[in-house]
mmCIF file of the N, C-alpha and C atoms, coordinates in Angstrom:
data_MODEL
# 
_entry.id   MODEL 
# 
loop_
_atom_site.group_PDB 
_atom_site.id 
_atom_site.type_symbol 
_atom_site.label_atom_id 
_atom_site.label_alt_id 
_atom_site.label_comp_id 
_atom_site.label_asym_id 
_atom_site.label_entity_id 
_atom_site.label_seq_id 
_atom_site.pdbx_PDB_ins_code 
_atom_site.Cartn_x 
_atom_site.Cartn_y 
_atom_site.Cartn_z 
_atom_site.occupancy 
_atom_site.B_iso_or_equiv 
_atom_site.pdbx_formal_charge 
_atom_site.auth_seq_id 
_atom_site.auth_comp_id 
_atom_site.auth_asym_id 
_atom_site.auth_atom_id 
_atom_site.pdbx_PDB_model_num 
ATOM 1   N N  . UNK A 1 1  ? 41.448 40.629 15.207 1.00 0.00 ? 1  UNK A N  1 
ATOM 2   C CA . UNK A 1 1  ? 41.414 41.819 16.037 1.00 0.00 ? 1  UNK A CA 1 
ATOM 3   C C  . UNK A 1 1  ? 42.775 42.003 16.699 1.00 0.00 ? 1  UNK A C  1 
ATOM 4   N N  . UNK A 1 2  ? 43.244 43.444 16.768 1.00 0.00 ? 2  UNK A N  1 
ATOM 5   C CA . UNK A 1 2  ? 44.390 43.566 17.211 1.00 0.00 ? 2  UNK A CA 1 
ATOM 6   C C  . UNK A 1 2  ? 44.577 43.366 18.875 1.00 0.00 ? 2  UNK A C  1 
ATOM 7   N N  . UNK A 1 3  ? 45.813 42.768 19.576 1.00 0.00 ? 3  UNK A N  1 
ATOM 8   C CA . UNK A 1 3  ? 45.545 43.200 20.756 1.00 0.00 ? 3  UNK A CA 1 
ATOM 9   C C  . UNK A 1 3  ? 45.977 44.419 20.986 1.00 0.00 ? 3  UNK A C  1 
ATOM 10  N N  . UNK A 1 4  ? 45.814 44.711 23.096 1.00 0.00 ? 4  UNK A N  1 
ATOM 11  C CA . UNK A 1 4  ? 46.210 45.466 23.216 1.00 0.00 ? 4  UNK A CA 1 
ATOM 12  C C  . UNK A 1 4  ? 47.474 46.126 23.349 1.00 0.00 ? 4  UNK A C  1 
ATOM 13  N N  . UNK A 1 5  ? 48.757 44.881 23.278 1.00 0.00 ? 5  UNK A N  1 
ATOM 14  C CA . UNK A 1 5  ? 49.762 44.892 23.413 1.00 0.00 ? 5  UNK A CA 1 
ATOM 15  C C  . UNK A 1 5  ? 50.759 45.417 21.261 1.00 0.00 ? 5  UNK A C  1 
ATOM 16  N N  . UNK A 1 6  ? 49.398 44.631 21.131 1.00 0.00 ? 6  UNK A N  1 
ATOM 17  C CA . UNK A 1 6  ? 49.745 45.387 19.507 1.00 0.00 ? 6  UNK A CA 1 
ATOM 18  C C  . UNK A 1 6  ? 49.589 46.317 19.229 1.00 0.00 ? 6  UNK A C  1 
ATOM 19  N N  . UNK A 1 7  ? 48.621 47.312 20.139 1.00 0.00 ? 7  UNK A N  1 
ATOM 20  C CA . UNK A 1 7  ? 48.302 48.755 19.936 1.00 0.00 ? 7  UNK A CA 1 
ATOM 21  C C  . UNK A 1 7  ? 49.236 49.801 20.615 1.00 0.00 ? 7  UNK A C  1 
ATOM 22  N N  . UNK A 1 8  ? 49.850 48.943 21.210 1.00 0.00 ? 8  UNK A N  1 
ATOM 23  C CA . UNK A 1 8  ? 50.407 49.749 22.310 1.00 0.00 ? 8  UNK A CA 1 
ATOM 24  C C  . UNK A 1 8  ? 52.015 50.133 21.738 1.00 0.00 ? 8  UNK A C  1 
ATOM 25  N N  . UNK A 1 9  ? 52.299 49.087 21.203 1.00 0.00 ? 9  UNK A N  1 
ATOM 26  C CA . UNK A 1 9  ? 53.903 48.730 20.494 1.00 0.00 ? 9  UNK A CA 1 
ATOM 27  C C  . UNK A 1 9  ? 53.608 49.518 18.960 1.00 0.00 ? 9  UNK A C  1 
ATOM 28  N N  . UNK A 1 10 ? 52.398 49.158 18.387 1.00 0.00 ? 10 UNK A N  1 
ATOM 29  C CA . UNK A 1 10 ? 52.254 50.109 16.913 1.00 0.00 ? 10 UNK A CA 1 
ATOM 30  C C  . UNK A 1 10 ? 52.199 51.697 17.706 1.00 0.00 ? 10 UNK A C  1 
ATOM 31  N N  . UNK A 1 11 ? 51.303 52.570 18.140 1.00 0.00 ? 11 UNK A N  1 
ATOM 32  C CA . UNK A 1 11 ? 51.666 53.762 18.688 1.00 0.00 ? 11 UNK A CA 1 
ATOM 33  C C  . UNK A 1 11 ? 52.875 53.885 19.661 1.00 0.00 ? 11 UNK A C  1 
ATOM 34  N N  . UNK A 1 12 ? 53.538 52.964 20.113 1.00 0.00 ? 12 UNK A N  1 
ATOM 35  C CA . UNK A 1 12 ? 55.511 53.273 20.270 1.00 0.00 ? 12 UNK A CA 1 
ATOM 36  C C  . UNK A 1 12 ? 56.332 53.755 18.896 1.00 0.00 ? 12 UNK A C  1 
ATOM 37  N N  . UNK A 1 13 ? 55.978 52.851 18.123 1.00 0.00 ? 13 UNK A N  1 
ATOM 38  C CA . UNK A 1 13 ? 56.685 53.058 17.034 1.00 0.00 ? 13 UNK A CA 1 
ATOM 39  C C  . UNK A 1 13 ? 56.327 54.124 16.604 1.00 0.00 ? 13 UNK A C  1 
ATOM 40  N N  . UNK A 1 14 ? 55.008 54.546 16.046 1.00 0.00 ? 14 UNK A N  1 
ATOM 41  C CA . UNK A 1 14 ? 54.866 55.887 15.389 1.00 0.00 ? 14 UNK A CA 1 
ATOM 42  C C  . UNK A 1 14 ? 55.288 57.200 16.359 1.00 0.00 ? 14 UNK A C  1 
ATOM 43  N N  . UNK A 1 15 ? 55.024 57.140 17.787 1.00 0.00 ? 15 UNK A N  1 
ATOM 44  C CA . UNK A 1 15 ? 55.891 58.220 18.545 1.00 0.00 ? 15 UNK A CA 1 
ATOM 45  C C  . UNK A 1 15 ? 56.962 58.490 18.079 1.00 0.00 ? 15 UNK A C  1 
ATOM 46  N N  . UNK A 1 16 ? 57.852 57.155 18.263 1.00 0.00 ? 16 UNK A N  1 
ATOM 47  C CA . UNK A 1 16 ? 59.283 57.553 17.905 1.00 0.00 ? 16 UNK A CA 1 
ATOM 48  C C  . UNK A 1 16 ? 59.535 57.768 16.630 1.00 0.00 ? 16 UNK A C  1 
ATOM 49  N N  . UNK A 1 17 ? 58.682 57.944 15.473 1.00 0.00 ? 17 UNK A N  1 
ATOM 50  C CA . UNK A 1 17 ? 58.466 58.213 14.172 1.00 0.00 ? 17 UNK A CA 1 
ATOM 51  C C  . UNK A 1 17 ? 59.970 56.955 13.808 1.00 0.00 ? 17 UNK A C  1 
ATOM 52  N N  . UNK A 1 18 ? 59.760 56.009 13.755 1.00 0.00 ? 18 UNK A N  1 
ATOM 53  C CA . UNK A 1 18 ? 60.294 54.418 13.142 1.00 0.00 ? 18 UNK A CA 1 
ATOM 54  C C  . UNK A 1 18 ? 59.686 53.971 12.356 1.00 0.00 ? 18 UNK A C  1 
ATOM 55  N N  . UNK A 1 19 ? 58.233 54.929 12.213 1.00 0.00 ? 19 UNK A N  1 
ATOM 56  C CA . UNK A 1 19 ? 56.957 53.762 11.277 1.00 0.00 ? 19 UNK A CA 1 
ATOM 57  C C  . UNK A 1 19 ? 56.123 54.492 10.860 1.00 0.00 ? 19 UNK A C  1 
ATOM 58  N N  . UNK A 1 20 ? 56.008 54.101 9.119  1.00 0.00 ? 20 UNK A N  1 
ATOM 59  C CA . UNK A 1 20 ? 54.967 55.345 9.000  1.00 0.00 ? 20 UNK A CA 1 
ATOM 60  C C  . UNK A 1 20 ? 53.040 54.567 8.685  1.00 0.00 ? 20 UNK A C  1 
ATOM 61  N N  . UNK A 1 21 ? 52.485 55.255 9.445  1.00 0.00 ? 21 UNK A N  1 
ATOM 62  C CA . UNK A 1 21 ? 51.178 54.900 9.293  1.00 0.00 ? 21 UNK A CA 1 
ATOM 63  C C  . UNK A 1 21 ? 50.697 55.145 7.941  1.00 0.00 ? 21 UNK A C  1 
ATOM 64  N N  . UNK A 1 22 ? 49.878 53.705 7.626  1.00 0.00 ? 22 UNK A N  1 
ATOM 65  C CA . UNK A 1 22 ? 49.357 53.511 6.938  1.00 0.00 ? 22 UNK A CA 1 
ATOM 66  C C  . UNK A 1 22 ? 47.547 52.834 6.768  1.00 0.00 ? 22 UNK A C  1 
ATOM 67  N N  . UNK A 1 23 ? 46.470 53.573 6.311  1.00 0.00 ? 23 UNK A N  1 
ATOM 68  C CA . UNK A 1 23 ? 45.321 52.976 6.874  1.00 0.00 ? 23 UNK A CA 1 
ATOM 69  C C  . UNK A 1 23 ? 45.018 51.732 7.181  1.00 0.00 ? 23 UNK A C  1 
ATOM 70  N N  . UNK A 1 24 ? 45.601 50.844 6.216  1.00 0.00 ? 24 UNK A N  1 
ATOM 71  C CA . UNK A 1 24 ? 45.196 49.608 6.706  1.00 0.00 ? 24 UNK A CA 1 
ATOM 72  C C  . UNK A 1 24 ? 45.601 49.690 8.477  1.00 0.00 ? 24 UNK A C  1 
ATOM 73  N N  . UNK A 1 25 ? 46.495 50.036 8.990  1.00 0.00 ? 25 UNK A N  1 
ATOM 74  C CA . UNK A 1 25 ? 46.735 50.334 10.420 1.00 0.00 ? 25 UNK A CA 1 
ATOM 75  C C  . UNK A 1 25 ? 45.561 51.025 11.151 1.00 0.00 ? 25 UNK A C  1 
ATOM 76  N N  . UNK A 1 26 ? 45.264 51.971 10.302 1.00 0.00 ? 26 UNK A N  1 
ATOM 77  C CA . UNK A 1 26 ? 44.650 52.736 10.983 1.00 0.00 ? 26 UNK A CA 1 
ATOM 78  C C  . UNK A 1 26 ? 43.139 52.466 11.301 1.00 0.00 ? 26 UNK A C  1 
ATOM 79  N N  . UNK A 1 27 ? 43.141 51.547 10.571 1.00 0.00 ? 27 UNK A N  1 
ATOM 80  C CA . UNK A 1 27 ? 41.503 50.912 10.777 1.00 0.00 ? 27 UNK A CA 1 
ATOM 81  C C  . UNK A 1 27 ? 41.681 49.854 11.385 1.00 0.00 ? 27 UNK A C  1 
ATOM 82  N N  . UNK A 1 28 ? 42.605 48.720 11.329 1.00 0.00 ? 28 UNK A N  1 
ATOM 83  C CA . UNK A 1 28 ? 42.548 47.940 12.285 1.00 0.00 ? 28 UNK A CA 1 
ATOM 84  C C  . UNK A 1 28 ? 42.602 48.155 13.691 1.00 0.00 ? 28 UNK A C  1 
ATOM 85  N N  . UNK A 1 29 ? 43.621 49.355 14.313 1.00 0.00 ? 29 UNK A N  1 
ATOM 86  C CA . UNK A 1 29 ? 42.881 50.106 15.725 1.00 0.00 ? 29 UNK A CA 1 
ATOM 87  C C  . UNK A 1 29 ? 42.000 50.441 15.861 1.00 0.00 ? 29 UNK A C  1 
ATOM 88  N N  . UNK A 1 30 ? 41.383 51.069 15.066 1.00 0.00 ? 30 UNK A N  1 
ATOM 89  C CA . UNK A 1 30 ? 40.002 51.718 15.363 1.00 0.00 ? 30 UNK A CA 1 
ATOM 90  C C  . UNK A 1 30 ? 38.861 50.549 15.212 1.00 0.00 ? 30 UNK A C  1 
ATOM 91  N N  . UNK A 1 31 ? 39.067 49.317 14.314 1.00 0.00 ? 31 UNK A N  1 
ATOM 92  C CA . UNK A 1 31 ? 38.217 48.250 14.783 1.00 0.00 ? 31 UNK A CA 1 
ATOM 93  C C  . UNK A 1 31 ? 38.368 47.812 16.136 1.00 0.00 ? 31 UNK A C  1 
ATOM 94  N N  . UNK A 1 32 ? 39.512 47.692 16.586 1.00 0.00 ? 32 UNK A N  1 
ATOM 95  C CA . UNK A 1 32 ? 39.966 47.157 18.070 1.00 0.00 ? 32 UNK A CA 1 
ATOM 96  C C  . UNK A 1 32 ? 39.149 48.394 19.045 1.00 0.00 ? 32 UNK A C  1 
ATOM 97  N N  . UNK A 1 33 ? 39.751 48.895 18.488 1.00 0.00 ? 33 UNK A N  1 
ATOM 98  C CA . UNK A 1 33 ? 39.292 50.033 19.741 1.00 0.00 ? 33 UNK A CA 1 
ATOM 99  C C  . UNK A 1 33 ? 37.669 50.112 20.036 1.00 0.00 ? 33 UNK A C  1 
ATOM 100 N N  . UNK A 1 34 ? 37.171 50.212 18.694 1.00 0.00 ? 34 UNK A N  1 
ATOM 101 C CA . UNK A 1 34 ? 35.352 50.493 18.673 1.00 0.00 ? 34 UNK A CA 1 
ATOM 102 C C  . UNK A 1 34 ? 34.664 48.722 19.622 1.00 0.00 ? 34 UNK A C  1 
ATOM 103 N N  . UNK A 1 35 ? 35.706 47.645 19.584 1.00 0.00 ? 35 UNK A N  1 
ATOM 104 C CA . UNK A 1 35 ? 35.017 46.503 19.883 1.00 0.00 ? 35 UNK A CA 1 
ATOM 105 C C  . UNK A 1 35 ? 35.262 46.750 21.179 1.00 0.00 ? 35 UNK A C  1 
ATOM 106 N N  . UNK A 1 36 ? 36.334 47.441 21.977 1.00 0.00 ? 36 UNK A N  1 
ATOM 107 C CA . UNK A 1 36 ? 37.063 47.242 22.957 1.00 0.00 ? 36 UNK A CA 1 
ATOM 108 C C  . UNK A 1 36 ? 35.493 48.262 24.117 1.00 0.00 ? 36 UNK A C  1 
ATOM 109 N N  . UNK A 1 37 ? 35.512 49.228 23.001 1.00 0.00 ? 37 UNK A N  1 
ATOM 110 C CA . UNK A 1 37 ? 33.969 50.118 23.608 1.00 0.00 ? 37 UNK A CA 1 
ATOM 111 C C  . UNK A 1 37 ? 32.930 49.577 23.980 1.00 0.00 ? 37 UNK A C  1 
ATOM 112 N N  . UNK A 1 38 ? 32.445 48.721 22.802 1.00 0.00 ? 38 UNK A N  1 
ATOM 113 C CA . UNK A 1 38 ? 31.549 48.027 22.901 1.00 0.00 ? 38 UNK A CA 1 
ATOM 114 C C  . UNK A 1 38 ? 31.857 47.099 23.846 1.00 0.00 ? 38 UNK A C  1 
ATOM 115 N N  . UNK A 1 39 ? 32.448 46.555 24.307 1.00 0.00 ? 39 UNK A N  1 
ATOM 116 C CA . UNK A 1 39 ? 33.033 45.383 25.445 1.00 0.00 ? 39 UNK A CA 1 
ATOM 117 C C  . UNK A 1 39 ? 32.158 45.760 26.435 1.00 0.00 ? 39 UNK A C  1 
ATOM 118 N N  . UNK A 1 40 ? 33.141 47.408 27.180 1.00 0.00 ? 40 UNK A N  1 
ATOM 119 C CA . UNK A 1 40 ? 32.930 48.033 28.371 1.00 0.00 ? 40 UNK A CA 1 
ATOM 120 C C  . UNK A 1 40 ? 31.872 48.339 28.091 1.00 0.00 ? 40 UNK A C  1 
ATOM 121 N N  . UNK A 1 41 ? 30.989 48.690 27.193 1.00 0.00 ? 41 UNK A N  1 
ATOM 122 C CA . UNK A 1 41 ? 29.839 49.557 27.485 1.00 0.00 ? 41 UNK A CA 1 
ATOM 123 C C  . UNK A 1 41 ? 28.718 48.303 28.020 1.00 0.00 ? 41 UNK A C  1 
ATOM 124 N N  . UNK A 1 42 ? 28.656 47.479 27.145 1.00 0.00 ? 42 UNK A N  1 
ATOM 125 C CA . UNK A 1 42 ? 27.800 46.481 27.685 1.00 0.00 ? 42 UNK A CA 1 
ATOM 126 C C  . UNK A 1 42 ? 28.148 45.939 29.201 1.00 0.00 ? 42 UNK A C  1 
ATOM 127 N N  . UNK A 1 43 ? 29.759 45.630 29.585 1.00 0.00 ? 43 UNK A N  1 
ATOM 128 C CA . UNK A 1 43 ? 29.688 45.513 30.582 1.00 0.00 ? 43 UNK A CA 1 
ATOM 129 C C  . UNK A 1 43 ? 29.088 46.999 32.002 1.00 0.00 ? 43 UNK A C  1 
ATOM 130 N N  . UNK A 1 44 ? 29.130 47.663 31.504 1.00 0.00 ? 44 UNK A N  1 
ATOM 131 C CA . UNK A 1 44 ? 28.781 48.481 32.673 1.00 0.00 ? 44 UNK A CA 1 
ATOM 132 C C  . UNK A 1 44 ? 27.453 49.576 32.467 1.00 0.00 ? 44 UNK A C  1 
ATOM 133 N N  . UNK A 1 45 ? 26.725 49.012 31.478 1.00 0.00 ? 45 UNK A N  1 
ATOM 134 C CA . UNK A 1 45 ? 25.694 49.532 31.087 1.00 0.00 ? 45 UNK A CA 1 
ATOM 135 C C  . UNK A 1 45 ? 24.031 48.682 31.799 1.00 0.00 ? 45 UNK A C  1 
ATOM 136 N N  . UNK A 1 46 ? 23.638 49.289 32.845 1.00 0.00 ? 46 UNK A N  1 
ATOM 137 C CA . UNK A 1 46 ? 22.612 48.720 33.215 1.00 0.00 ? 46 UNK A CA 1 
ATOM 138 C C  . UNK A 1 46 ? 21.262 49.434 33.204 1.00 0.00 ? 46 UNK A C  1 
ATOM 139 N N  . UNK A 1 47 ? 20.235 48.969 32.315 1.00 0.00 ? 47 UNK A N  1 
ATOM 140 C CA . UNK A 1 47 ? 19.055 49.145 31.866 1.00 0.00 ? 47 UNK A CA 1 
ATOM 141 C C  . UNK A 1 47 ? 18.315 49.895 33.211 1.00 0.00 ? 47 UNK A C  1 
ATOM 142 N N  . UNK A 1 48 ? 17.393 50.887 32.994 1.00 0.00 ? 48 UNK A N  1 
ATOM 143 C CA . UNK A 1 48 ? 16.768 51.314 34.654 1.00 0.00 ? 48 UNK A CA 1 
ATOM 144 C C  . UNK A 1 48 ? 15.318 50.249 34.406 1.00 0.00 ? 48 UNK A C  1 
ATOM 145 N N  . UNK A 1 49 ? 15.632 49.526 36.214 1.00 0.00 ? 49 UNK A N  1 
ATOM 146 C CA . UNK A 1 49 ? 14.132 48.731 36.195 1.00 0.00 ? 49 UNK A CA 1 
ATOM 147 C C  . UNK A 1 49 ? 13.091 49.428 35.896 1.00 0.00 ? 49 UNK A C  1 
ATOM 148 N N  . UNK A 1 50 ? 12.054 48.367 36.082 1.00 0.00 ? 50 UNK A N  1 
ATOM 149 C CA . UNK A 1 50 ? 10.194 48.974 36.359 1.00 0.00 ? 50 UNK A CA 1 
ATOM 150 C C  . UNK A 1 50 ? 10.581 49.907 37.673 1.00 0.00 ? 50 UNK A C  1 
ATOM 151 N N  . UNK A 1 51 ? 10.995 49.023 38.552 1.00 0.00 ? 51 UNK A N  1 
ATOM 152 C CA . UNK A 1 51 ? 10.996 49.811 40.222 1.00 0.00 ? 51 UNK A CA 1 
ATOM 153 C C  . UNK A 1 51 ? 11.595 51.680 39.980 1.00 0.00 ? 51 UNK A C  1 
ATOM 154 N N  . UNK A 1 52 ? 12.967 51.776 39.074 1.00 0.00 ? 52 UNK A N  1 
ATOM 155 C CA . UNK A 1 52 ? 13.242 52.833 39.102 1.00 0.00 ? 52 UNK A CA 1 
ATOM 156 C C  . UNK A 1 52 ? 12.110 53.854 38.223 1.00 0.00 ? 52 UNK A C  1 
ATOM 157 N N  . UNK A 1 53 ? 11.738 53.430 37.195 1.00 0.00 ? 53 UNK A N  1 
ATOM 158 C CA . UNK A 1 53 ? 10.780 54.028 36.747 1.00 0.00 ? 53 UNK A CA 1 
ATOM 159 C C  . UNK A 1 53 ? 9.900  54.845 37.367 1.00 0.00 ? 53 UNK A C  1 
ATOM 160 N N  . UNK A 1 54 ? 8.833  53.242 37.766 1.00 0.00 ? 54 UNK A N  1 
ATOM 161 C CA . UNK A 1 54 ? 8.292  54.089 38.927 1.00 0.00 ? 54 UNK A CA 1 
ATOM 162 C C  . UNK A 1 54 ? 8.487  54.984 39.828 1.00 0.00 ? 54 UNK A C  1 
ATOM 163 N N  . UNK A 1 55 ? 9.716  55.109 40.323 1.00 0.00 ? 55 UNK A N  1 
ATOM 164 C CA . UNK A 1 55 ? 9.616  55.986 41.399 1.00 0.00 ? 55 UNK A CA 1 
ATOM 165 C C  . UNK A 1 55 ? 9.913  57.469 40.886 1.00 0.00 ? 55 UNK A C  1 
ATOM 166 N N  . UNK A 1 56 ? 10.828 57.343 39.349 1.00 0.00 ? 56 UNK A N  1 
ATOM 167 C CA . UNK A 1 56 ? 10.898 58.583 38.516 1.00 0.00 ? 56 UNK A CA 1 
ATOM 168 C C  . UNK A 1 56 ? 9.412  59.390 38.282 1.00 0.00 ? 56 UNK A C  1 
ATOM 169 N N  . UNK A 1 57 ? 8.397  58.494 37.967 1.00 0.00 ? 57 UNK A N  1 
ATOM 170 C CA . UNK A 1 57 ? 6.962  58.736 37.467 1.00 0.00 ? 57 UNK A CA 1 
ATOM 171 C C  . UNK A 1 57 ? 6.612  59.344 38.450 1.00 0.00 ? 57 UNK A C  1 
ATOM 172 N N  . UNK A 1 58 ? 6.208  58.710 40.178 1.00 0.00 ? 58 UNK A N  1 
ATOM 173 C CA . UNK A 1 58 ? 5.507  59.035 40.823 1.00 0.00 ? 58 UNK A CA 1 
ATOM 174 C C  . UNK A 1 58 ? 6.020  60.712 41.599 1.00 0.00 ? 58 UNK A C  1 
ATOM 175 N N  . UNK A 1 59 ? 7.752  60.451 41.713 1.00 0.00 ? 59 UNK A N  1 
ATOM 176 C CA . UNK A 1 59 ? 8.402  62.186 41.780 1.00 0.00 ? 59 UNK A CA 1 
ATOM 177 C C  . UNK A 1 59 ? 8.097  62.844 40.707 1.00 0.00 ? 59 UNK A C  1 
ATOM 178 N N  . UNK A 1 60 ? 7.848  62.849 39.773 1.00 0.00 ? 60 UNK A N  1 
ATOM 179 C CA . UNK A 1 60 ? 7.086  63.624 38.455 1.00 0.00 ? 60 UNK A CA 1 
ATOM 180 C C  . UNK A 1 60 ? 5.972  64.035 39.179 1.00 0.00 ? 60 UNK A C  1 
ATOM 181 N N  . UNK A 1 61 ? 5.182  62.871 38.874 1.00 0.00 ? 61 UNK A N  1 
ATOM 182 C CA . UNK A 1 61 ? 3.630  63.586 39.743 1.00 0.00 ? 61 UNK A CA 1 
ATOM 183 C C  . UNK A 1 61 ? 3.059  64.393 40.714 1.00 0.00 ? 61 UNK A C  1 
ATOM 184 N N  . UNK A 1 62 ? 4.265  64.227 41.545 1.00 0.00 ? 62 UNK A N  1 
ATOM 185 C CA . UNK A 1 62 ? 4.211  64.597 43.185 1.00 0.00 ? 62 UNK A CA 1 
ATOM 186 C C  . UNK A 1 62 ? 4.423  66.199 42.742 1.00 0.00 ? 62 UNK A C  1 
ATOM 187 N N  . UNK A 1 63 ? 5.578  66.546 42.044 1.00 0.00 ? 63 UNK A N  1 
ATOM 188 C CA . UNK A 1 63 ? 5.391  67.562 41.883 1.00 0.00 ? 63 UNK A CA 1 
ATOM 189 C C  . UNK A 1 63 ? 4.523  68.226 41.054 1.00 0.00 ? 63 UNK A C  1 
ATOM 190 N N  . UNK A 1 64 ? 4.061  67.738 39.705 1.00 0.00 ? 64 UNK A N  1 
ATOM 191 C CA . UNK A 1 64 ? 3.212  68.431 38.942 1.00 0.00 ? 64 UNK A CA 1 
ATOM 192 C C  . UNK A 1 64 ? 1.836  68.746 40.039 1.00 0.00 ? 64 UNK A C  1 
ATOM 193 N N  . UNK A 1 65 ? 1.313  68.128 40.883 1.00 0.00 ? 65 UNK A N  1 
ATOM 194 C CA . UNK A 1 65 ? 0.412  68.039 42.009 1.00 0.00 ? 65 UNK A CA 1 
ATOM 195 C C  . UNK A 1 65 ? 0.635  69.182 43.142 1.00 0.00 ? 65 UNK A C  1 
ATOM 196 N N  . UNK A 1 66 ? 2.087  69.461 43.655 1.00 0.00 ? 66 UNK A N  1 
ATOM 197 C CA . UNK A 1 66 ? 2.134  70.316 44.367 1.00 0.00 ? 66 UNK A CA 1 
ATOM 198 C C  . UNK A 1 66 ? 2.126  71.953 43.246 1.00 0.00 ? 66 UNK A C  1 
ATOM 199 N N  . UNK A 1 67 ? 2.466  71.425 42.419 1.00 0.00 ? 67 UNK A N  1 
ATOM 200 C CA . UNK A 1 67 ? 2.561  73.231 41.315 1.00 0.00 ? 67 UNK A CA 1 
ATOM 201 C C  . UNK A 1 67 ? 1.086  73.687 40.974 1.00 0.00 ? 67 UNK A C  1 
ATOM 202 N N  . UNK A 1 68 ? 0.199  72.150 40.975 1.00 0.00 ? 68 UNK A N  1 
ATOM 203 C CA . UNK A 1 68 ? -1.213 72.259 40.342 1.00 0.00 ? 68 UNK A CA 1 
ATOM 204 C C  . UNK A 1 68 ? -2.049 72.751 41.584 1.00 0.00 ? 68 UNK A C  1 
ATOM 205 N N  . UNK A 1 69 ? -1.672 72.590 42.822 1.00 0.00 ? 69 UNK A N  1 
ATOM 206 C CA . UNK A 1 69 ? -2.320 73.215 43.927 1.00 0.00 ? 69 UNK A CA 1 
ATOM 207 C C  . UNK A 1 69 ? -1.868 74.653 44.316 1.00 0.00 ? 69 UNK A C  1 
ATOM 208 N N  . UNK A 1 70 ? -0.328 75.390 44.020 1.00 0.00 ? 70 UNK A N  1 
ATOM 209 C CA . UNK A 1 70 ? -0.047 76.478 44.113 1.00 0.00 ? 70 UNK A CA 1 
ATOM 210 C C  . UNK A 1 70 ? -0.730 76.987 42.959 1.00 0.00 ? 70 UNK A C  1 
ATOM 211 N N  . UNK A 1 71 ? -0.909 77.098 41.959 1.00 0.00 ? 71 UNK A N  1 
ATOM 212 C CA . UNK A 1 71 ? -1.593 77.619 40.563 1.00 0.00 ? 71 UNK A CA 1 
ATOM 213 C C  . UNK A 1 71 ? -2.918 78.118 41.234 1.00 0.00 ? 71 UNK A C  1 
ATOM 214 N N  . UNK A 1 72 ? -3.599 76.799 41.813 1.00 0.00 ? 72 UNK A N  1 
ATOM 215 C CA . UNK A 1 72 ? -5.007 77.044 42.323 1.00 0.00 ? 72 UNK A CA 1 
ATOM 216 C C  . UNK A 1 72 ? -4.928 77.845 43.552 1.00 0.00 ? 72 UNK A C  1 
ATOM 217 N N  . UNK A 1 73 ? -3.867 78.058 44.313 1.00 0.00 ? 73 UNK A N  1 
ATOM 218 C CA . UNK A 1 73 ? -4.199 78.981 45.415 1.00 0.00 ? 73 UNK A CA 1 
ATOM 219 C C  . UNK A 1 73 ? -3.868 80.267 44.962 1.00 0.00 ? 73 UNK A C  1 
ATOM 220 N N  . UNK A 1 74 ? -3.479 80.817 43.895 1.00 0.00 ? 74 UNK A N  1 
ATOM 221 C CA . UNK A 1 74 ? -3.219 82.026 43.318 1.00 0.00 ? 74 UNK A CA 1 
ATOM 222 C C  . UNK A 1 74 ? -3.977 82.450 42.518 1.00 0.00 ? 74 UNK A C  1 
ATOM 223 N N  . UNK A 1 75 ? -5.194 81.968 42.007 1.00 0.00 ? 75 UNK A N  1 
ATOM 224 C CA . UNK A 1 75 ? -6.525 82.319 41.662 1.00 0.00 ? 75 UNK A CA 1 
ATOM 225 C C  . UNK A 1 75 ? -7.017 82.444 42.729 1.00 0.00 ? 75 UNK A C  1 
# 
Protein backbone atom coordinates (compact mmCIF):
# COMPACT_ATOMS: atom_id res chain seq x y z
CA UNK A 1 0.00 0.00 0.00
CA UNK A 2 1.16 3.32 -0.95
CA UNK A 3 1.87 5.92 1.65
CA UNK A 4 0.74 9.10 2.12
CA UNK A 5 3.86 10.79 1.50
CA UNK A 6 4.01 8.65 -1.80
CA UNK A 7 0.79 10.09 -2.88
CA UNK A 8 1.57 13.25 -2.22
CA UNK A 9 5.16 13.41 -4.14
CA UNK A 10 3.45 11.11 -7.18
CA UNK A 11 0.58 14.01 -7.63
CA UNK A 12 3.72 16.75 -7.30
CA UNK A 13 5.16 15.26 -10.06
CA UNK A 14 2.21 14.90 -12.34
CA UNK A 15 1.24 18.75 -11.48
CA UNK A 16 4.40 19.78 -12.64
CA UNK A 17 3.80 17.42 -15.66
CA UNK A 18 7.65 15.56 -14.93
CA UNK A 19 5.63 12.25 -15.00
CA UNK A 20 3.38 10.70 -17.04
CA UNK A 21 0.62 8.60 -15.41
CA UNK A 22 0.30 5.37 -15.93
CA UNK A 23 -2.56 2.87 -14.45
CA UNK A 24 -0.61 0.75 -12.69
CA UNK A 25 -0.27 4.29 -10.67
CA UNK A 26 -3.43 4.91 -10.92
CA UNK A 27 -4.79 2.05 -9.12
CA UNK A 28 -2.35 1.82 -6.63
CA UNK A 29 -3.80 5.38 -5.25
CA UNK A 30 -7.00 4.55 -5.55
CA UNK A 31 -6.25 1.23 -3.54
CA UNK A 32 -4.60 3.57 -0.92
CA UNK A 33 -7.06 5.90 -1.00
CA UNK A 34 -10.32 3.40 -0.88
CA UNK A 35 -8.33 1.67 2.36
CA UNK A 36 -7.52 5.08 3.72
CA UNK A 37 -11.77 5.50 3.58
CA UNK A 38 -12.34 2.56 4.92
CA UNK A 39 -9.88 3.40 7.90
CA UNK A 40 -11.90 6.68 8.75
CA UNK A 41 -15.15 5.36 8.16
CA UNK A 42 -14.93 2.62 10.63
CA UNK A 43 -13.20 4.86 12.84
CA UNK A 44 -15.95 7.38 13.11
CA UNK A 45 -18.83 5.36 12.23
CA UNK A 46 -21.03 4.56 15.27
CA UNK A 47 -23.93 2.08 15.07
CA UNK A 48 -27.37 3.83 16.74
CA UNK A 49 -28.08 1.88 20.16
CA UNK A 50 -31.35 0.02 21.35
CA UNK A 51 -31.68 3.32 23.65
CA UNK A 52 -31.60 5.57 20.43
CA UNK A 53 -33.98 3.50 18.69
CA UNK A 54 -36.24 3.55 21.11
CA UNK A 55 -36.63 6.88 21.58
CA UNK A 56 -36.85 7.28 17.52
CA UNK A 57 -39.92 4.62 17.82
CA UNK A 58 -41.65 6.09 20.70
CA UNK A 59 -41.37 10.05 18.83
CA UNK A 60 -42.88 8.12 15.86
CA UNK A 61 -45.74 7.05 17.93
CA UNK A 62 -46.30 10.07 19.87
CA UNK A 63 -47.00 11.61 16.87
CA UNK A 64 -48.90 9.13 14.77
CA UNK A 65 -51.23 9.30 18.22
CA UNK A 66 -51.53 12.99 18.27
CA UNK A 67 -52.58 13.02 14.17
CA UNK A 68 -54.86 9.84 15.09
CA UNK A 69 -56.74 12.02 17.69
CA UNK A 70 -56.93 15.23 15.35
CA UNK A 71 -58.42 12.87 12.43
CA UNK A 72 -60.97 11.81 15.15
CA UNK A 73 -61.87 15.27 16.24
CA UNK A 74 -62.68 16.25 12.64
CA UNK A 75 -65.27 13.63 12.19
Amino acid sequence: MMEESEIKELVEKISDGKYKVENNDIFRVMVALNNRVKQLYKQTYNPPTNNDLNKVIHTVLDKMNTLEKKIKDLK
